[in-house]
C-alpha positions as CSV (number, residue, x, y, z in Angstrom):
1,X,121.5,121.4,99.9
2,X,118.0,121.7,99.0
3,X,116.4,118.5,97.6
4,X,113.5,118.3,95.3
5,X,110.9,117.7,97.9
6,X,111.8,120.7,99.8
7,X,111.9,122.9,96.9
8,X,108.3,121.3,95.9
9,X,107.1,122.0,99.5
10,X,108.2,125.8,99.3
11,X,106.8,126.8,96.2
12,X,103.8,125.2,97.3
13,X,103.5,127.1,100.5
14,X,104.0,130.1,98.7
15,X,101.4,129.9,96.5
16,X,98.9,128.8,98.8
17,X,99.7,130.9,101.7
18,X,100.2,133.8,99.1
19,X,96.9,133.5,97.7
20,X,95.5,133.1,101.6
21,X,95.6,136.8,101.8
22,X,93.1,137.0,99.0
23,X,90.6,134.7,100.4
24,X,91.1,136.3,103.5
25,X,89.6,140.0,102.4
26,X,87.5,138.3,100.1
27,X,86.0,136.0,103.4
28,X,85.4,138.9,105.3
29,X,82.4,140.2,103.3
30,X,80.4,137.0,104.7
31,X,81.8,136.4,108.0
32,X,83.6,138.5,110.9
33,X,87.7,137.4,111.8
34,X,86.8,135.5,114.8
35,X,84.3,133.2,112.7
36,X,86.4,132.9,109.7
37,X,89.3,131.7,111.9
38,X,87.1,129.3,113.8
39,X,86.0,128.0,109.7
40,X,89.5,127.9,108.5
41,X,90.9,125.8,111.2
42,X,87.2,123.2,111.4
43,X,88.0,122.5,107.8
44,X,92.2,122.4,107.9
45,X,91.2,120.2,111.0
46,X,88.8,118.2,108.9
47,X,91.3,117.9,105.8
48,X,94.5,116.5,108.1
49,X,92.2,114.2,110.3
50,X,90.7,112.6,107.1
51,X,94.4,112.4,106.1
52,X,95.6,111.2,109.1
53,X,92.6,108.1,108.9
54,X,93.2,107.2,106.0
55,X,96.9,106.9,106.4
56,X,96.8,105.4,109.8
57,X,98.6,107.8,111.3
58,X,98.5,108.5,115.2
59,X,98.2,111.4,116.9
60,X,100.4,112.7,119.5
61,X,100.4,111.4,122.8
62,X,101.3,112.3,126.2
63,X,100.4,115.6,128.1
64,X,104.0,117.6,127.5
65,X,103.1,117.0,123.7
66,X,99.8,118.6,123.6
67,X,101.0,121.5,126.0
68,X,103.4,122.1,123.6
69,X,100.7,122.2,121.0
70,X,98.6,124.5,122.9
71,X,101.4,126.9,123.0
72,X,102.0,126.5,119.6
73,X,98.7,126.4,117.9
74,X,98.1,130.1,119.9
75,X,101.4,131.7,118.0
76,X,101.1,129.7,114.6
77,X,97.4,130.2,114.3
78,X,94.6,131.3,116.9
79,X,96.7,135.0,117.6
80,X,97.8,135.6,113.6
81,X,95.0,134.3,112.1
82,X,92.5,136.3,114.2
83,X,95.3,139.4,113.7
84,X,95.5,139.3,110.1
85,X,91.7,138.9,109.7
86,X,91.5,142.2,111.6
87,X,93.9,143.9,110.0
88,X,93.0,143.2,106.3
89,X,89.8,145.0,107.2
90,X,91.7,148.1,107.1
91,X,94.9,146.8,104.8
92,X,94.9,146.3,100.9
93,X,95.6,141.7,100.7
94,X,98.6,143.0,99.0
95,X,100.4,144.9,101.2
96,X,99.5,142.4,104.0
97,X,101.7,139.6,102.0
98,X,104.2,142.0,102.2
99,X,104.2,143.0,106.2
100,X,104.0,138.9,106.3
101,X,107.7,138.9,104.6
102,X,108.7,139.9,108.2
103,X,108.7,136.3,109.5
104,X,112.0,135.3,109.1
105,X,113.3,137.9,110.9
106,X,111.3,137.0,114.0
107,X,112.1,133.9,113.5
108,X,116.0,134.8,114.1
109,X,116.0,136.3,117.5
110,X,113.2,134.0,118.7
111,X,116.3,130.4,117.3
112,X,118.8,132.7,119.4
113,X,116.7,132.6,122.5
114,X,115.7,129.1,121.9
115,X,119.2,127.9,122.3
116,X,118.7,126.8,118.3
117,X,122.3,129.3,118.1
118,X,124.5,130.3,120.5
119,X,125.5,133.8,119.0
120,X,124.2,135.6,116.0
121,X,126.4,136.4,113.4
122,X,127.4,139.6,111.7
123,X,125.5,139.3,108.7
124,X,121.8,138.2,110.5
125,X,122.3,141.5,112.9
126,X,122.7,143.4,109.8
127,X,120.2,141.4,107.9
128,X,117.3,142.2,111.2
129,X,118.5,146.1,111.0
130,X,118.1,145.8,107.4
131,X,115.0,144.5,107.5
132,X,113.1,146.3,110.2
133,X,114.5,149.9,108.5
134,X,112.2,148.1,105.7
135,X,109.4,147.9,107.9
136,X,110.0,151.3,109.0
137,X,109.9,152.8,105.1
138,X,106.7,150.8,104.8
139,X,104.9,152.1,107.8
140,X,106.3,155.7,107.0
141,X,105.1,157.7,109.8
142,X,106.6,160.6,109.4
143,X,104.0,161.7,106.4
144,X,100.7,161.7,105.7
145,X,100.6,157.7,103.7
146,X,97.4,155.6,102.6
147,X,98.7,152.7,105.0
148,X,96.1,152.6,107.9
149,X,99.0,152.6,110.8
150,X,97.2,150.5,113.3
151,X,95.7,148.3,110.8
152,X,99.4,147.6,109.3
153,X,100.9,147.0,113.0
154,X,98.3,144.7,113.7
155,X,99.2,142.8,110.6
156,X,102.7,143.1,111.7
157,X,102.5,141.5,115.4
158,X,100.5,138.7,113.1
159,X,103.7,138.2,111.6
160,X,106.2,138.2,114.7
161,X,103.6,135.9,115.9
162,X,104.4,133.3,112.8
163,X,108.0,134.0,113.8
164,X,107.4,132.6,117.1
165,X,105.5,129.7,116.2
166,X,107.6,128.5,113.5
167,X,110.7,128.7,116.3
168,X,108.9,127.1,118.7
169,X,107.6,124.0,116.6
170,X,111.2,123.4,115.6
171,X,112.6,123.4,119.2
172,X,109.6,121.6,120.9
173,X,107.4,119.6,118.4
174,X,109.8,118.5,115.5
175,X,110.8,115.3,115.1
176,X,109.8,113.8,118.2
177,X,108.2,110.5,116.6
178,X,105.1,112.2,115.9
179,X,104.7,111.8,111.8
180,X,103.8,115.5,110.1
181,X,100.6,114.6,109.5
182,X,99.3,113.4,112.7
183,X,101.2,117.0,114.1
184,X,99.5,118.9,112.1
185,X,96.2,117.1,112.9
186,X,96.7,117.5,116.3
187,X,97.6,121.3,115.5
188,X,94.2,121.5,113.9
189,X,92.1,120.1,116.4
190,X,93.7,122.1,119.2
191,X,93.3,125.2,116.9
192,X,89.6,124.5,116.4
193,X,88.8,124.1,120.2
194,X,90.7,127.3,121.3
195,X,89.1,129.3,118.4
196,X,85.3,127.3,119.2
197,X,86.1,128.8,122.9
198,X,86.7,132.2,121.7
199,X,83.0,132.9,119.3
200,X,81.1,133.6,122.1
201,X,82.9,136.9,123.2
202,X,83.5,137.6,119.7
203,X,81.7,135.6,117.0
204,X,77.9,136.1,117.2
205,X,77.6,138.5,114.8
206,X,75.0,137.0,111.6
207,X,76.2,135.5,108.7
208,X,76.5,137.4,105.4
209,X,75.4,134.2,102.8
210,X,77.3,135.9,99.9
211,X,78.4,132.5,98.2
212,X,82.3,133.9,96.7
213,X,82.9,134.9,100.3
214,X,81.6,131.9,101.8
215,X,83.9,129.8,98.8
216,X,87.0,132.0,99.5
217,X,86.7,130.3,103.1
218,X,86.2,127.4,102.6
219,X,89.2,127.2,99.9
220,X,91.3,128.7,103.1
221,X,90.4,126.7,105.2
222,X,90.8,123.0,103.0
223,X,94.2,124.5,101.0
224,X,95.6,127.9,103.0
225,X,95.3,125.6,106.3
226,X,94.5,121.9,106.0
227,X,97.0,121.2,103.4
228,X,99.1,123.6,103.8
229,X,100.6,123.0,107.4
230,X,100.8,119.3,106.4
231,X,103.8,120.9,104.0
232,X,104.7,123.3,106.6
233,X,105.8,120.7,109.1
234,X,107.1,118.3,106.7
235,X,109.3,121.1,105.4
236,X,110.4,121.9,109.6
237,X,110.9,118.3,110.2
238,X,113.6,118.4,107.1
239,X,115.0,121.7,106.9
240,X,114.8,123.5,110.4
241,X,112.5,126.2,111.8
242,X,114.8,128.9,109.6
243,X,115.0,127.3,106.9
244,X,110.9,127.1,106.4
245,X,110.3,130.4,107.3
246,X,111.9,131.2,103.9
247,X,108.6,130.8,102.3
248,X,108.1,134.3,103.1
249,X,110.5,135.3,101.0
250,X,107.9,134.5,98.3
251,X,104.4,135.9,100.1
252,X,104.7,138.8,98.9
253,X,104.7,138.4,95.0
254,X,102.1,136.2,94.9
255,X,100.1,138.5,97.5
256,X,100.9,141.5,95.6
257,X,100.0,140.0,91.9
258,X,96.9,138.7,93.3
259,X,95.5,142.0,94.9
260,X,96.7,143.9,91.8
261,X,94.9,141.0,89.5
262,X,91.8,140.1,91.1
263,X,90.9,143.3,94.3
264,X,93.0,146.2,91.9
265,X,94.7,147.1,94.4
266,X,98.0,149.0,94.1
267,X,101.2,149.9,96.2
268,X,102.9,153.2,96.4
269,X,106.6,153.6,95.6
270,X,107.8,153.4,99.1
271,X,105.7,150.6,99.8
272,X,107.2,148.8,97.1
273,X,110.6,149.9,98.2
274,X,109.9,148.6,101.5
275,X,109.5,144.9,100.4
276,X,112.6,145.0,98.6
277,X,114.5,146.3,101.3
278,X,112.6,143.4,103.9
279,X,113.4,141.1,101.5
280,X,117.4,141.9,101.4
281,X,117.0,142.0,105.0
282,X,115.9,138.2,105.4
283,X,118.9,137.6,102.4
284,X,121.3,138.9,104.8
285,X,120.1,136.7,107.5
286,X,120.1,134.0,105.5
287,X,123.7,133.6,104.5
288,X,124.6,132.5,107.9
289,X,122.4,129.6,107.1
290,X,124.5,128.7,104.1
291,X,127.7,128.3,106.0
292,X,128.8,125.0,106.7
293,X,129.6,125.6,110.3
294,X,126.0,127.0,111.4
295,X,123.8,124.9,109.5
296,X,124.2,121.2,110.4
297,X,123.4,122.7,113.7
298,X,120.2,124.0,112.8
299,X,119.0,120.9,111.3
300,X,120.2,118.9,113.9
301,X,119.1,120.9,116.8
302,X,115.3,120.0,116.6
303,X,116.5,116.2,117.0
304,X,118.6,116.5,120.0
305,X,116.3,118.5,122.1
C-alpha cells in the first residue's frame, strides 16, 4: 500500500529529476559533460554532507560498504550522468525524459539476476517486450527521423545504467544500518572523487561564464542531485528497488512540458507514440508488483541479504 510519505517522495523525484533534463541542456552552454558531472555531484555532495552534520548522522563504515558504493555510484551516477550529458548535446531535453522512462524495465531483469525474484512472471515478460517495441518505435530506424540515432542510444544505455544502479542499491546498500542520508552522502563523495579523477582526460576544456547556464547547474547539482537522492534512497529503503524506479513513470511529462515550455521543443507523432507504448510497457511489469504473493518479497528482500 502506498503511504503518504512515499507518495510525497515520488512526486517529488519526478519533478525534480524531470526538470534535471532541462538544466542539463541548459548547463551545457557553460560547461562540457564531464565538468558538469563533476559540479553536480561537488554540490549534491555538499548539500547531503551539510545534511548529514547537521543531523549527526554517520557515514558508512567498513570496506565491503564503500566497494559497494563504488560500484554503485559508477551505474547510478558517474556512467549516466556523463551519458546523458553527452547525449542531450545531440537530443531535444524532452525526448531524453522520455528514453529515461526505460528504467524500470532494466530494473526488472537486473531484480531477476539479483536473486530479488526467482522467476518473472507472464505479465513483466510481456510488459519488457512491450516496452522495448516502444523503444524501437522511438528510435525508428527504418526511416529517415529527426532523432539523432547515436545520440538517442547513448541516452538509452544512460537509462539501463539507472536500471542497474537502482537494482543494485536495493540488493547491496539498502537497509544495512546505514541511515539514507549518510548513504547518500557517502554516494556523493564517492561520486565526486571518481568524477574529480576523470577531468583531466576529459574536462579541461575553458569555462563558458554565461550566468543561466552556470545557475541551471548549480540548481542540478543542490536539487536534481543533493536532495534528490536523499528521497531516492529513502524511497528504496521503504518500497524496494522496483518499486522506486516507478518515478519514471512520470519523467517524461514533466521533461516533455518543460522542453515544449521553456527550449520549444517538440515531439513527432511516433515519438509521442513511443512513450505511451514504454509507459504501458513498465504498467505491465508492474502488476506483478501488486500481487500479494510477489511483493512482500520485494520489500523484504533488501533486509535479508
Amino acid at each position: 500500500m502506498t503511504t503518504p510519505g512515499s507518495l510525497f517522495r515520488l512526486v517529488s523525484l519526478a519533478l525534480i529529476w524531470g526538470s534535471s533534463f532541462l538544466w542539463i541542456k541548459l548547463g551545457l552552454a557553460a560547461l562540457s559533460p564531464s565538468q558538469m558531472v563533476f559540479a553536480r555531484v561537488a554540490l549534491g555532495a555538499l548539500v547531503l554532507c551539510t545534511i548529514a552534520l547537521a543531523r549527526h548522522t554517520p557515514l558508512p563504515r567498513g570496506r565491503r560498504m564503500w566497494g559497494h558504493l563504488v560500484v554503485y555510484v559508477f551505474f547510478a551516477n558517474v556512467l549516466p550522468f556523463t551519458l546523458f550529458a553527452i547525449g542531450e548535446q545531440t537530443v531535444d531535453s524532452g525526448l531524453t525524459g522520455v528514453i529515461n522512462s526505460t528504467t524500470p524495465l532494466w530494473a526488472v531483469p537486473c531484480v531477476f539476476l539479483f536473486g530479488g525474484v526467482r522467476r518473472l512472471g507472464l505479465n513483466t515478460i510481456l510488459g519488457v517486450v512491450v516496452g522495448f517495441g516502444g523503444v524501437l518505435l522511438i528510435f525508428s530506424p527504418w526511416q529517415a527521423t529527426g532523432v539523432n540515432l547515436g545520440g538517442a542510444a547513448v541516452c538509452l544505455v544512460a537509462a539501463a545504467s539507472y536500471g542497474v544502479g537502482v537494482v543494485y542499491a536495493g540488493r547491496f546498500l539498502a537497509n544495512k544500518g546505514v541511515a539514507p542520508g549518510g548513504l547518500a552522502a557517502a554516494q556523493m563523495l564517492t561520486a565526486t572523487v571518481m568524477s574529480a579523477l576523470v577531468l583531466p582526460f576529459n574536462g579541461l576544456q575553458p569555462i563558458t561564464f554565461d550566468g543561466p547556464a552556470l545557475l541551471a547547474v548549480v540548481v542540478l547539482g543542490v536539487f536534481g542531485t543533493g536532495f534528490a537522492f536523499l528521497l531516492q534512497h529513502a524511497q528504496i529503503a521503504n518500497e524496494g528497488p522496483t518499486a522506486a524506479s516507478m518515478v519514471a513513470y512520470l519523467l517524461p511529462v514533466v521533461s516533455v512540458l518543460l522542453g515544449v515550455i521553456f527550449l520549444h521543443e517538440a515531439l513527432t507523432l511516433h515519438e509521442i507514440a513511443g512513450m505511451v507504448i514504454v509507459l504501458v510497457g513498465v504498467g505491465l511489469t508492474r502488476l506483478k508488483a501488486r500481487r500479494p504473493a510477489v511483493e512482500p518479497v520485494e520489500r523484504r528482500q533488501p533486509e535479508t541479504v
